[in-house]
VEXPAKE-132695 format. One record per atom (N, C-alpha, C): residue in one letter; atom name; y, z, x. Coordinates in steps of 0.2 Angstrom, whole numbers, plus 2048, in hexadecimal, padded with zeros to 3 digits. Each point is the difference from the previous one (the first is absolute). Example, Ala and Ser with C-alpha at 12.3 -4.5 7.8 and 13.67 -1.06 7.14 Angstrom:
ATOM  code  site    v    w    u
ATOM     A     N  7E4  827  842
ATOM     A    CA  806  800  7FC
ATOM     A     C  806  800  804
ATOM     S     N  805  7FC  7FE
ATOM     S    CA  806  801  804
ATOM     S     C  805  803  7FC
//
This chain:
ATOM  code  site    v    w    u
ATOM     X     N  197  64F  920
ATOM     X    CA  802  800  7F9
ATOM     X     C  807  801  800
ATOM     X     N  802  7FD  7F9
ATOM     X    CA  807  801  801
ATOM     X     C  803  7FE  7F8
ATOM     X     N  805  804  800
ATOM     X    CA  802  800  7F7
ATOM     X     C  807  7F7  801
ATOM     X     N  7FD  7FD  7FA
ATOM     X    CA  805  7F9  800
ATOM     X     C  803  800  7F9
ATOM     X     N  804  7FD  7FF
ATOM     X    CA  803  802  7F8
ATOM     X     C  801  7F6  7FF
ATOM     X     N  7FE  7FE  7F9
ATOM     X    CA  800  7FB  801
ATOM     X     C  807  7FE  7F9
ATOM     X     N  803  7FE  804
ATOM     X    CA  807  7FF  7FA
ATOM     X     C  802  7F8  7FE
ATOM     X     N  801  7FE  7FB
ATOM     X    CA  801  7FA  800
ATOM     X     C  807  7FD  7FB
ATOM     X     N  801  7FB  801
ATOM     X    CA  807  7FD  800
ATOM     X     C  800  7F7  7FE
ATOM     X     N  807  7FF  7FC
ATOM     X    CA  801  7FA  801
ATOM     X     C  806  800  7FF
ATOM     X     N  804  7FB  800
ATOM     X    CA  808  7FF  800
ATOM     X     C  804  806  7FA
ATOM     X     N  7FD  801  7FB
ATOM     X    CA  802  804  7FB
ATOM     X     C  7FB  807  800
ATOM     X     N  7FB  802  801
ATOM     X    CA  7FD  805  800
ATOM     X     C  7FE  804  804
ATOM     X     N  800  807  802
ATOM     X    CA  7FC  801  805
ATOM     X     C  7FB  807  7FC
ATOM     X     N  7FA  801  802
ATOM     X    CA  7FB  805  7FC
ATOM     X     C  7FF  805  809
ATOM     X     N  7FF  807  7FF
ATOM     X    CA  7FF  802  804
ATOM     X     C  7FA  805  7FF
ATOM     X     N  7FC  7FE  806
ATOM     X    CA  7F9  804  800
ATOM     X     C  801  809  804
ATOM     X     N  801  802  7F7
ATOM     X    CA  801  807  804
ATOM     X     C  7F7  804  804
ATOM     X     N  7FB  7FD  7FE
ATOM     X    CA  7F9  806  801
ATOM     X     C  7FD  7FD  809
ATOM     X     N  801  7F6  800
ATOM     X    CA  800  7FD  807
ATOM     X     C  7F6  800  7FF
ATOM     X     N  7FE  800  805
ATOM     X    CA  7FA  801  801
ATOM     X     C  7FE  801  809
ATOM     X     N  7FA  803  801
ATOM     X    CA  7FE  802  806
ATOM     X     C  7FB  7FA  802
ATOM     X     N  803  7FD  807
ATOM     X    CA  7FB  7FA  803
ATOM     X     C  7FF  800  806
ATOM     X     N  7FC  7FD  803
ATOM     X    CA  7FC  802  807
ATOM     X     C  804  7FD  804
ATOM     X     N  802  7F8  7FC
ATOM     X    CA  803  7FC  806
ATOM     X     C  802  7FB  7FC
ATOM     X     N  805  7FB  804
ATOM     X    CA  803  7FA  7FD
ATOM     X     C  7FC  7FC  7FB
ATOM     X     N  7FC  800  803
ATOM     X    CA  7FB  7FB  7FB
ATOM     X     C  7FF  805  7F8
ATOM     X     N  7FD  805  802
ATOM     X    CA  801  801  7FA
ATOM     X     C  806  800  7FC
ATOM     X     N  804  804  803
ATOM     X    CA  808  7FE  7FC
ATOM     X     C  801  7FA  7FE
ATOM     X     N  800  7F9  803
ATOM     X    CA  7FF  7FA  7FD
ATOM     X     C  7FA  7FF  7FB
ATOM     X     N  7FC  803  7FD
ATOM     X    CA  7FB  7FF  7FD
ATOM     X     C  801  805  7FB
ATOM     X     N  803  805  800
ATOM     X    CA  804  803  7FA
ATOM     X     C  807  7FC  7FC
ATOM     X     N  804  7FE  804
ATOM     X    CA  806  7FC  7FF
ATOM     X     C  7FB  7FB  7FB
ATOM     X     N  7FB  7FD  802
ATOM     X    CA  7FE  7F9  7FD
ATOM     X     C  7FE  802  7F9
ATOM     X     N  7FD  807  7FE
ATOM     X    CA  7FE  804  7FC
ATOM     X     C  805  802  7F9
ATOM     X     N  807  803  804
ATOM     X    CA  806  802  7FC
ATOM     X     C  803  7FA  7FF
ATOM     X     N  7FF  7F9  802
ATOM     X    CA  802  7F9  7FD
ATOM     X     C  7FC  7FE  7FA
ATOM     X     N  7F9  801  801
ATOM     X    CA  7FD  7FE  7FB
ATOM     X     C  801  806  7F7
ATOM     X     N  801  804  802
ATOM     X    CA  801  805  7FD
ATOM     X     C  806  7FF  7FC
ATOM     X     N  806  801  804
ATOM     X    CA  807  7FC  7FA
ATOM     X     C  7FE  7F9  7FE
ATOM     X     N  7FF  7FC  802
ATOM     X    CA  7FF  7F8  7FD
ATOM     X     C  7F9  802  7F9
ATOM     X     N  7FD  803  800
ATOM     X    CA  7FD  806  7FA
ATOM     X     C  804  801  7FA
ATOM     X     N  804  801  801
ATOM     X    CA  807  804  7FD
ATOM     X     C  7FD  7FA  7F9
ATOM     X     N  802  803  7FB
ATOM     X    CA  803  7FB  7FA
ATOM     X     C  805  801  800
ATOM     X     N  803  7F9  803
ATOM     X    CA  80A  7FC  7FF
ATOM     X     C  7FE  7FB  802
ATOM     X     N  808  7FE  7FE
ATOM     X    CA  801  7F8  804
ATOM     X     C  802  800  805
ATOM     X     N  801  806  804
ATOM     X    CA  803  7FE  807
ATOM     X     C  7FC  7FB  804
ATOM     X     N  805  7FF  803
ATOM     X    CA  7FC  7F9  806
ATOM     X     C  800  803  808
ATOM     X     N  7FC  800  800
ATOM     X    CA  7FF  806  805
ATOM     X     C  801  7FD  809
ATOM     X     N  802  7FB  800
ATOM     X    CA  7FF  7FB  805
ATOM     X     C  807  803  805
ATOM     X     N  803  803  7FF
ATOM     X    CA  808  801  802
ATOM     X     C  7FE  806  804
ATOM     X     N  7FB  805  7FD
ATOM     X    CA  7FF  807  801
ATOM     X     C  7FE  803  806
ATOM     X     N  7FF  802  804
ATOM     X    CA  7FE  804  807
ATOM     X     C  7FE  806  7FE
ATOM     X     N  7FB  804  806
ATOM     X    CA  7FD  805  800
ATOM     X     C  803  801  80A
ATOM     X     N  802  807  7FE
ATOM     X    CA  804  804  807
ATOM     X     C  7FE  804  801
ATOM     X     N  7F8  7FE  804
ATOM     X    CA  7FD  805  806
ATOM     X     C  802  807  802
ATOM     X     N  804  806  800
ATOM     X    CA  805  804  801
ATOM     X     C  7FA  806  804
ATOM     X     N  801  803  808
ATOM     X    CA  800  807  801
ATOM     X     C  802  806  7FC
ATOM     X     N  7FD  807  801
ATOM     X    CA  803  805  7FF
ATOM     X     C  808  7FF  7FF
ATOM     X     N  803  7FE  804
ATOM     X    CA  806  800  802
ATOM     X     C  805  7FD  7FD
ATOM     X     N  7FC  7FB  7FC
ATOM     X    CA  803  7FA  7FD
ATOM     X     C  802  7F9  807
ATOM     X     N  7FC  800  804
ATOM     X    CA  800  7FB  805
ATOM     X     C  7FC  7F9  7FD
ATOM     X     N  804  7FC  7FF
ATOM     X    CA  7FB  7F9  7FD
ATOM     X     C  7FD  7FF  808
ATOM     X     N  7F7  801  7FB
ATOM     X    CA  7FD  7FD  809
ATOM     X     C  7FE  7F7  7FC
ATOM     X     N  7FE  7FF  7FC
ATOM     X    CA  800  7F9  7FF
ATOM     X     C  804  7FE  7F9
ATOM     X     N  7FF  7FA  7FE
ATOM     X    CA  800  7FE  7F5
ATOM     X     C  7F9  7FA  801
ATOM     X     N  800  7FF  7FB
ATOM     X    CA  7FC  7FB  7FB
ATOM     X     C  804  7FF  7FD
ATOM     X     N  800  7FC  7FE
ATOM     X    CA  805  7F9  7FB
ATOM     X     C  7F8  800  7F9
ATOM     X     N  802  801  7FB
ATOM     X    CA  7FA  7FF  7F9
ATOM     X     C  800  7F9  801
ATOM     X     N  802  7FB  803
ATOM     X    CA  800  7F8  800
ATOM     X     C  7F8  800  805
ATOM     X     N  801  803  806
ATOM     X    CA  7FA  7FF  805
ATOM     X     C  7F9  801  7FB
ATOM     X     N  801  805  7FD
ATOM     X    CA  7FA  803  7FC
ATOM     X     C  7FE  7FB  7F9
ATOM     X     N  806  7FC  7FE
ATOM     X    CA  7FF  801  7FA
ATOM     X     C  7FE  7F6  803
ATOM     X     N  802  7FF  806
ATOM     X    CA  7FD  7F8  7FF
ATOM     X     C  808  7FC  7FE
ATOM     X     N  7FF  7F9  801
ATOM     X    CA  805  7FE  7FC
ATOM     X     C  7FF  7FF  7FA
ATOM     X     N  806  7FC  7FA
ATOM     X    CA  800  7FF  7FA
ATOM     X     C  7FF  7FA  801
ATOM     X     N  7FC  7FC  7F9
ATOM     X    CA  7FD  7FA  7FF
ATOM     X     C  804  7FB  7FC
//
């Protein structure tokens, strides 16, 4: 198990995951990321969410991977 902080970004913003969460392994940490995308695209705005990343991060602040909200979110039509 292992504490991952999931912080997220685009050319103008960055949001940072002060509380993270506790995950067993990769895959979950990807399957939470996919969760905290769904989560802001939730939001009432008009951001467009398509620019925006979510940054994997250790205790330590080590980026172990990102998600891009584009992978999750599909293309636009």
């Amino acid at each position: 198990m292992a504490q991952v902080y999931f912080h997220c970004s685009n050319s103008k913003e960055v949001r940072i995951d002060q509380s993270g969460a506790v995950v067993s392994d990769l895959a979950e940490a990807r399957d939470y990321a996919a969760c905290v995308v769904q989560s802001m695209i939730r939001e009432s705005s008009a951001e467009d969410w398509r620019d925006w990343v979510v940054h994997v991060s250790d205790a330590y602040d080590d980026e172990i991977f990102e998600v891009s909200f584009s992978s999750v979110l599909g293309k636009a039509h």
